[in-house]
C-alpha positions as CSV (number, residue, x, y, z in Angstrom):
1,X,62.0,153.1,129.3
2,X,60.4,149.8,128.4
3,X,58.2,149.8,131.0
4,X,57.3,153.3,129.7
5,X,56.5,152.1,126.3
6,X,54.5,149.3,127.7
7,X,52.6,151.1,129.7
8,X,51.6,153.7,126.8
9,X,50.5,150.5,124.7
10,X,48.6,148.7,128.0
11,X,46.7,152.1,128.5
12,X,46.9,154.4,125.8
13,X,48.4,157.4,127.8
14,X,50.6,158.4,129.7
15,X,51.6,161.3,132.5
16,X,53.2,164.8,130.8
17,X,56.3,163.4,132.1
18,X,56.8,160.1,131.0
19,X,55.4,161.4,127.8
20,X,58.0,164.0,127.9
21,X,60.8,161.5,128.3
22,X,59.6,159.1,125.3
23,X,59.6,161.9,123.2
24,X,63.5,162.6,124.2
25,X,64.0,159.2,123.9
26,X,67.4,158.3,121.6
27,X,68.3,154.8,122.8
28,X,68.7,152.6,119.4
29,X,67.5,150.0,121.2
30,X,65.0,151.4,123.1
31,X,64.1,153.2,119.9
32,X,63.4,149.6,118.0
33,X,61.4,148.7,121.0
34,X,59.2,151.3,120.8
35,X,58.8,150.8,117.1
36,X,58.4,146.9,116.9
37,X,55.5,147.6,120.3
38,X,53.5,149.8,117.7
39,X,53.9,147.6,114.9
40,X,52.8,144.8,117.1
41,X,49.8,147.0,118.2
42,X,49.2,147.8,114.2
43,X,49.0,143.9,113.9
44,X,47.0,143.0,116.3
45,X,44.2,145.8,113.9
46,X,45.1,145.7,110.6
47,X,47.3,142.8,110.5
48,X,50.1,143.5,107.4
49,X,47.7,145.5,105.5
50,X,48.5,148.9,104.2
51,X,45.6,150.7,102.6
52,X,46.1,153.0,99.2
53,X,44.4,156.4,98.7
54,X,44.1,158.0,94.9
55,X,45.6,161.3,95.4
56,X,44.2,163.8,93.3
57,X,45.5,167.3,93.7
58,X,42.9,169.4,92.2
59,X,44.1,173.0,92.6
60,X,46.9,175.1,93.4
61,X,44.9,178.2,94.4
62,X,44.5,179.3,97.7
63,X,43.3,182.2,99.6
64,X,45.5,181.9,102.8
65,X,48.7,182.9,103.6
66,X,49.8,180.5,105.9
67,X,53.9,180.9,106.7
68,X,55.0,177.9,106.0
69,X,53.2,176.9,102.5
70,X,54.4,177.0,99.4
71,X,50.8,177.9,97.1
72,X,49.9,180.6,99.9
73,X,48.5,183.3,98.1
74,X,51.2,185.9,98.1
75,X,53.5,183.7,96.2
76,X,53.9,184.9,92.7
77,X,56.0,182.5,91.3
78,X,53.6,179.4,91.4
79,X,52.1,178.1,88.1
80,X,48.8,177.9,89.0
81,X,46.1,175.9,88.4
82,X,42.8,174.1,89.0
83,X,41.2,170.7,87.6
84,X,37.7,170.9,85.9
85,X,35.2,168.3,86.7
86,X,36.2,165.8,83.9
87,X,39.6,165.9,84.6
88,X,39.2,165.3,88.7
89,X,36.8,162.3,87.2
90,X,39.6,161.6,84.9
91,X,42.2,160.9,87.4
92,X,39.3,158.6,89.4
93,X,38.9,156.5,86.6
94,X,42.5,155.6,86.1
95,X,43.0,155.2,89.3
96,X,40.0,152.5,89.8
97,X,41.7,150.8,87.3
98,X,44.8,150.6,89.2
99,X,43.1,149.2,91.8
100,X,42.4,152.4,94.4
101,X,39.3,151.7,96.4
102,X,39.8,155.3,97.7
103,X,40.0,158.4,96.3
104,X,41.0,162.1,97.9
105,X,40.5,165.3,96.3
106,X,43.2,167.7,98.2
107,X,43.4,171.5,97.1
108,X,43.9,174.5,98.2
109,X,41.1,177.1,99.6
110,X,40.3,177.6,96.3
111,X,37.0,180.4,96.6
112,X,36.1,178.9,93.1
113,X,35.6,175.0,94.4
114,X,32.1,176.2,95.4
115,X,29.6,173.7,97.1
116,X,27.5,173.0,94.0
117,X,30.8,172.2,92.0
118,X,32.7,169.9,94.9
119,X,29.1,168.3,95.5
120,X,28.5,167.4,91.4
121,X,32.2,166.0,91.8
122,X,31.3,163.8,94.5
123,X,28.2,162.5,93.5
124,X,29.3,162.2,89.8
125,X,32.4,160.2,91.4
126,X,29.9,158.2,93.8
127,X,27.6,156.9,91.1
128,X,30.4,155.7,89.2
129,X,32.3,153.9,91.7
130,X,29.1,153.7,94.6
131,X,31.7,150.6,96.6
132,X,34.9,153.4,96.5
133,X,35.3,155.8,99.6
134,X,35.8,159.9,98.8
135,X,37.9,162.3,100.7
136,X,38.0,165.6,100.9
137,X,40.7,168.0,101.5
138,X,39.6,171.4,101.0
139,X,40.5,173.2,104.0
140,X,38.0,175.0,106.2
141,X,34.5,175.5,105.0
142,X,31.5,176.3,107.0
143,X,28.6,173.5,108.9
144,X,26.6,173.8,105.6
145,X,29.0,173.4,103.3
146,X,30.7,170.2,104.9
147,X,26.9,168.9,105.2
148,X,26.2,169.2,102.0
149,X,29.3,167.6,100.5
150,X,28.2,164.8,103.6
151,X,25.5,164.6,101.6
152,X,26.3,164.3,98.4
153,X,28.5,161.3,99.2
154,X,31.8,162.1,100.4
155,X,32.5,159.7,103.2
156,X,36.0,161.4,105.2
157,X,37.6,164.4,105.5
158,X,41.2,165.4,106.2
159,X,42.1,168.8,108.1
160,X,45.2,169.1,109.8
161,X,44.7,171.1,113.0
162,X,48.7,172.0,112.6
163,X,49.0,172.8,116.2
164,X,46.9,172.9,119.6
165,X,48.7,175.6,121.1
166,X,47.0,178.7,120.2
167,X,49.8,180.8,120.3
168,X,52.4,178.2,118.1
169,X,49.3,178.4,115.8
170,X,49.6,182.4,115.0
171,X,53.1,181.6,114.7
172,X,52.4,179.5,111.5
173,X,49.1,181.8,110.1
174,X,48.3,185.0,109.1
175,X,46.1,187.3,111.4
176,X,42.4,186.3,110.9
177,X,43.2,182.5,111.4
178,X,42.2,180.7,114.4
179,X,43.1,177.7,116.1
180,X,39.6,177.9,117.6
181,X,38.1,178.0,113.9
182,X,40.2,174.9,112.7
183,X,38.7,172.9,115.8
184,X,35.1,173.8,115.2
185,X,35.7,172.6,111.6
186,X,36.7,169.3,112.8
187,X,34.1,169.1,115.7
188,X,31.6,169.9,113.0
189,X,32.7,167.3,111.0
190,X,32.7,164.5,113.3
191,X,29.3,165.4,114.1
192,X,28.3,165.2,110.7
193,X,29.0,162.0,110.3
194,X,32.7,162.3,108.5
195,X,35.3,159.8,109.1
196,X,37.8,163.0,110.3
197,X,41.4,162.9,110.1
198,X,43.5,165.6,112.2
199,X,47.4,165.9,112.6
200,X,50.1,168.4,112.7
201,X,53.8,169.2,111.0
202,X,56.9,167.8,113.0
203,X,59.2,170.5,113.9
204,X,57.6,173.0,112.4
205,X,59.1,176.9,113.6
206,X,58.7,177.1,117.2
207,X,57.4,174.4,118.1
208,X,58.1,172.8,121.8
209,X,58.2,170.0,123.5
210,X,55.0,171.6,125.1
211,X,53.7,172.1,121.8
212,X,54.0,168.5,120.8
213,X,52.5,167.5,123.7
214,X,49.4,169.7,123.5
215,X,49.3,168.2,119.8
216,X,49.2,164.6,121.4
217,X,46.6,165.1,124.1
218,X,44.7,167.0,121.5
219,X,44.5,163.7,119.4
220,X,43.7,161.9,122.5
221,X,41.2,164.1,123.2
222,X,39.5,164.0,120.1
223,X,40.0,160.7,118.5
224,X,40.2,161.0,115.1
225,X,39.9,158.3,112.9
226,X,42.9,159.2,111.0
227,X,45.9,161.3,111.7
228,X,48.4,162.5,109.4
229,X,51.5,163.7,110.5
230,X,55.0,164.2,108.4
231,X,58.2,166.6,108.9
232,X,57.8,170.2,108.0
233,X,60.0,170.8,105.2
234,X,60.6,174.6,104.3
235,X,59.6,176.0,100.6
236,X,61.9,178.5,98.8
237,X,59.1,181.1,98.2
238,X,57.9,181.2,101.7
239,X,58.6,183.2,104.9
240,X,59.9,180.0,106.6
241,X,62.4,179.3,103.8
242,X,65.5,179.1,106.1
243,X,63.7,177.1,109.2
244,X,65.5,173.6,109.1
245,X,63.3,170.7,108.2
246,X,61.7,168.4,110.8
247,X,63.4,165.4,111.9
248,X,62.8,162.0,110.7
249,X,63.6,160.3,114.2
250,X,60.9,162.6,115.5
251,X,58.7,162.0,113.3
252,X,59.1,158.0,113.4
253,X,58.7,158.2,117.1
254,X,55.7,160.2,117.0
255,X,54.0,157.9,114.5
256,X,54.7,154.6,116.9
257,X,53.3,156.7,120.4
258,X,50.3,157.6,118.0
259,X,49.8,154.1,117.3
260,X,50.3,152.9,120.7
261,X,47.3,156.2,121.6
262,X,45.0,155.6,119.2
263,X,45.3,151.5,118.0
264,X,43.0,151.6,115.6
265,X,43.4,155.0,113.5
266,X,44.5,154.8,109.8
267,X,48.1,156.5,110.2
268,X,49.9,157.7,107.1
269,X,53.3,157.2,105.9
270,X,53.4,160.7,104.0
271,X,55.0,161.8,101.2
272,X,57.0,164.8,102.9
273,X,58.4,161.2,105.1
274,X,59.4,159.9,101.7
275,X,61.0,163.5,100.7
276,X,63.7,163.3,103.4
277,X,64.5,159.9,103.5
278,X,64.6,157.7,100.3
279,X,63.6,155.0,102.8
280,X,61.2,157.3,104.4
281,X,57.8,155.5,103.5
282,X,58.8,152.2,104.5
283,X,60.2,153.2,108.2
284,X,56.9,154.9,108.5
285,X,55.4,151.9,107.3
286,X,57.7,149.7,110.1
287,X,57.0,152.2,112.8
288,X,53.5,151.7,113.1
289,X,52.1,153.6,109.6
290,X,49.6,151.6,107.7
291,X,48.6,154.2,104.6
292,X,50.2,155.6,101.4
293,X,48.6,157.9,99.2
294,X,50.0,157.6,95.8
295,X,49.2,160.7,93.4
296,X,46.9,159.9,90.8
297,X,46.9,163.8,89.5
298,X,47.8,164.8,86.2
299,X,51.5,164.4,85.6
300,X,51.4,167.8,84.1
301,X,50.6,169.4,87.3
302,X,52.3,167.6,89.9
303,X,55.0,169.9,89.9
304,X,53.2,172.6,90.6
305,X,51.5,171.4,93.6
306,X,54.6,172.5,95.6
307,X,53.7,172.6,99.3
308,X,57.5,172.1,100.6
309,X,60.8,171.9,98.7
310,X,61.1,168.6,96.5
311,X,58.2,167.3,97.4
312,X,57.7,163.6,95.5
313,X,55.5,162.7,92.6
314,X,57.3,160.3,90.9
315,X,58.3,156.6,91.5
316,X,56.4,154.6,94.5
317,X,55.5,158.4,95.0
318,X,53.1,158.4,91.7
319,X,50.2,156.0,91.0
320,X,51.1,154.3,87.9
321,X,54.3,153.2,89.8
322,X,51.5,151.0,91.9
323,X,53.6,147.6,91.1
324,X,57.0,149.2,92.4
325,X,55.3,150.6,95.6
326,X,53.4,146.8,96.3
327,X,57.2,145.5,95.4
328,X,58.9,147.5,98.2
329,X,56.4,147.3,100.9
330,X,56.4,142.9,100.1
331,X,60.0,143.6,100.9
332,X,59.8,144.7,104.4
333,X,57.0,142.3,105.0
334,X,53.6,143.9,104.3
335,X,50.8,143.9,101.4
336,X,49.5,146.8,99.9
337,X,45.5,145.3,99.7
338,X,42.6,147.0,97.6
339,X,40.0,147.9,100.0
340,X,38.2,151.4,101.1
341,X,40.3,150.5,104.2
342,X,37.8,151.8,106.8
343,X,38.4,153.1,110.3
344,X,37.3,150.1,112.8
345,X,35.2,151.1,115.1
């Protein structure tokens, strides 16, 4: 198996099969070896550098009903709610005084986050902090749109393409969404100019073997500059409320083969990886991860942004706990820096 995981960090791929056997793979030591090879590959990049992103949370509304979310639209028992423009600038300018570098605006498909608002936003947020890096993470919008936030200065853009298998994905979405649509959205913003990031849930209903391996040849394929994967984690409210939350050995493993596929993409360690496991971040962190995103949104609303059960917003989870998050990363031998933390190219 070593000669396996060597391979996959010598060449960046591998054949379905050998694939197919590292992602079965449950040797302890075998598992370390595979870990410490993508942390070596993560060093080689980024050194012991792990980049923080401003999380700001800016709505609750959404007009999908995806299966497995807990603000989908038919739920009736979320406490809803949306930021106005000072209060997402708000949340920016504590955060710059924390020390974020980046920030990322994450909501729902909120209809009422029209262009001209998310574009004052950015270019409000730009002009104040012109050396900081803005995401988005509004979900699917059309060529235009995403142009014209381009444009107004957001510089990356986050869109999980959940799955590649077409069929997995109506699993997961209402009728009316398309795994075709989701990868036009991310062609189109490559094209633009965005710094994309893709990714998917781990063990998310039905998914395969197959499944995850469409999902890996899919990143492959595409090259993102960031991918963001964590466990899927059922919510109460939700269709999927009795599904069985990914697995953290899974999703460790996955992070290392990413890293070994894609050296130099910016790889969360993600808050649903610090949901299940109290140590959750930092074995992301050891396993080839080199991003948190600390959440910089109001505390009054954090609750409420409920996309899983117990989802974190307190602690290393939350901002203002910035010294206790730098604290526990020193202690497994890395530094959380402030910089934009760019994709190298």
């Amino acid at each position: 198996m070593k000669v396996i995981i060597d391979k996959l960090a010598a060449t960046g791929d591998l054949p379905t099969a050998e694939m197919e056997a590292l992602l079965h793979l449950n040797n302890t030591n075998q598992l370390c070896y595979l870990y410490d090879k993508a942390d070596e590959v993560r060093q080689q990049h980024f050194g012991n550098k792990v980049y923080i992103r401003g999380l700001i949370e800016v709505s609750n509304y959404c007009k999908n009903n995806c299966l497995y979310c807990g603000i989908r639209a038919a739920n009736r028992d979320v406490e809803r709610y949306r930021l106005n423009k000072e209060e997402i600038l708000s949340c920016a300018e504590e955060g710059y005084g924390l020390g974020f570098r980046t920030f990322v605006m994450q909501g729902g498909e909120d209809v009422t986050f029209t262009d001209a608002f998310v574009c004052d936003v950015v270019s409000e947020m730009k002009k104040r902090y012109p050396e900081c890096a803005i995401t988005l993470s509004l979900g699917e919008r059309s060529y235009q749109s995403y142009k014209a936030m381009y444009d107004a200065g957001a510089d990356r853009y986050l869109l999980r393409h959940e799955t590649a298998d077409s069929a997995h994905y109506q699993k997961l979405h209402p009728q009316g969404m398309l795994l075709e649509t989701r990868k036009k959205c991310l062609e189109d913003l490559k094209y633009i100019g965005y710094q994309v990031g893709a990714g998917f849930m781990v063990g998310s209903p039905y998914q395969t073997t197959e499944n995850i391996l469409a999902d890996l040849r899919f990143l492959k394929r595409f090259e993102p500059h960031m991918v963001g994967i964590g466990p899927f984690i059922p919510h109460k409210d939700t269709p999927f409320a009795q599904f069985k939350a990914g697995d953290l050995t899974m999703t460790l493993k996955l992070l290392a083969i990413i890293r070994l596929m894609l050296p130099k993409v910016l790889l969360p360690a993600t808050t649903a990886l610090g949901s299940i496991h109290p140590q959750g971040r930092e074995m992301g962190i050891c396993a080839g991860a080199n991003v948190v995103m600390p959440n910089l949104s109001p505390q009054q609303h954090r609750a409420h942004y409920a996309l899983y059960n117990n989802k974190l917003s307190s602690g290393a989870e939350s901002a203002q706990m910035l010294e206790e998050l730098k604290e526990r990363m020193a202690r497994i031998g890395y530094e959380v820096v402030v910089d934009r933390g760019d994709a190298p190219k």
